[in-house]
TORMARDO-300495 format. One record per residue (C-alpha): residue in one letter; x, y, z. Coordinates in steps of 0.25 Angstrom, whole numbers, plus 5000, padded with zeros to 4 digits. Layout:
N
AXYZ
...
//
This chain:
198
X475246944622
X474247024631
X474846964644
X476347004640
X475947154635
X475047204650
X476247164658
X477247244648
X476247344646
X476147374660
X477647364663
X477847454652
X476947564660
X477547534675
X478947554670
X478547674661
X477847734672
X479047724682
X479947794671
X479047904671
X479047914684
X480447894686
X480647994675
X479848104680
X480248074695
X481848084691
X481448224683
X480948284697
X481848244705
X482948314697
X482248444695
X481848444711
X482848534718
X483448494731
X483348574743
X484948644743
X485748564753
X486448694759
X485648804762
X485848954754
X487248994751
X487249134759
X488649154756
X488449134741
X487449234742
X488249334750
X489349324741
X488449334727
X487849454733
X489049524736
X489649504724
X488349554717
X488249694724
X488449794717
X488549924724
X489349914733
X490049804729
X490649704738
X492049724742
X492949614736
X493549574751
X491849544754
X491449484742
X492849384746
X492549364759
X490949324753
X491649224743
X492349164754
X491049154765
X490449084752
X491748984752
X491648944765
X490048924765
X490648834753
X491348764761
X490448744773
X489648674762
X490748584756
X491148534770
X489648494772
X489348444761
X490748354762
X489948324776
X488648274772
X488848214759
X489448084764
X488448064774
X487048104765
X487948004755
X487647904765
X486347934770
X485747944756
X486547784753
X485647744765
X484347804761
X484447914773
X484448024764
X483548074752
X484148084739
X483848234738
X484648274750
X485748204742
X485548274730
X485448414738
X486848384744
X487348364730
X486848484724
X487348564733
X488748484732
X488548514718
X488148684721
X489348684731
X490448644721
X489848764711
X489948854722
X491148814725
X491848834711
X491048984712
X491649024726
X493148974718
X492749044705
X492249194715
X493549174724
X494549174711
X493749294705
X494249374718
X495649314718
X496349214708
X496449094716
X495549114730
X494549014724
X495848914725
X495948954740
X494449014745
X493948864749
X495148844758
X495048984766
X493348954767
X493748814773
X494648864782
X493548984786
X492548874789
X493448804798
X493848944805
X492448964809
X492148834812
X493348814822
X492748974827
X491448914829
X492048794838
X492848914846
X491848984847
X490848884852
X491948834863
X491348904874
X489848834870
X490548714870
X491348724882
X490248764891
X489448644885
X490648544890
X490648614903
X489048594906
X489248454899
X490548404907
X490348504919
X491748524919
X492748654914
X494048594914
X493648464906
X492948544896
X494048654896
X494948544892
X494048474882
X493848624876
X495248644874
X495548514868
X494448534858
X495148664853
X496348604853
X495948504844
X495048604836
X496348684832
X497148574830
X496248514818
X496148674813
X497748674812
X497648554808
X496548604797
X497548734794
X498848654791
X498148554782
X497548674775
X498748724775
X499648624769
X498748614757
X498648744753
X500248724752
//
């Protein structure tokens, strides 16, 4: 009877322990906070801040323009995160990637749809249905200032073509081609945006 009890006995203790452990490790881990996977929301701030001040108040046409600066920050964050989440989906499956970087996208997938539904309720408390319609005007806002960027950066790039190939006419060629194609996809981009607004 002595034989049977040590073993059981000392069973008993290892599994215990490792519950405890387990227990306590888990309670930790909840309560640890991640580090943000976005930096500060300045636009949020912007916006709170003018909405806050009291003397003078902010004009109605400034606090709108603020609402919609916010959106499209919102919506930078939203293409990201459509972005990255498939690819750290795949890295944490393979073991590339800690569990916490996982967790912070998360979080901040799930602070994004919050701020989201605070930009729509803010929008509709300027004018009954803009929160309907504020996402759409930011999106096409980012893509206006992306396609300004890439115009703007022509000249960088083209001199870069020309010291790479040494030649002006090629690159002249190539240059123009790469805006054609640039504003076929952004008329493209409008007419689908179009029809679904029909």
């Amino acid at each position: 009877m002595a034989s049977l009890l040590v073993p059981i006995v000392y069973v008993l203790v290892v599994f215990g322990g490792l519950f405890v452990f387990s227990h306590f490790y888990r309670k930790h881990s909840s309560t640890r906070a991640y580090e943000p996977y976005f930096p500060s929301h300045l636009e949020r701030s912007t916006y709170v801040t003018l909405l806050q001040k009291t003397n003078p108040p902010a004009s109605e046409a400034l606090l709108k323009s603020a609402l919609l600066r916010r959106a499209m920050e919102d919506v930078q964050r939203v293409l990201r995160i459509r972005e990255d989440k498939p690819a750290l989906q795949n890295l944490l499956q393979k073991g590339s990637i800690s569990d916490d970087l996982w967790n912070s996208l998360l979080s901040a997938e799930k602070e994004l749809e919050a701020e989201i539904m605070e930009v729509v309720a803010e929008a509709n408390s300027f004018v009954e249905g803009w929160g309907q319609v504020i996402f759409q005007s930011a999106n096409e806002m980012v893509a206006n200032e992306k396609m300004r960027a890439t115009y703007e950066h022509t000249p960088d790039f083209r001199a870069e073509l020309e010291v790479k190939y040494g030649t002006k006419a090629k690159v002249a060629n190539e240059l123009k081609q790469a805006i054609a194609k640039m504003a076929e996809s952004s008329e493209a981009d409008t007419k689908n945006k179009t029809k679904k607004r029909r």
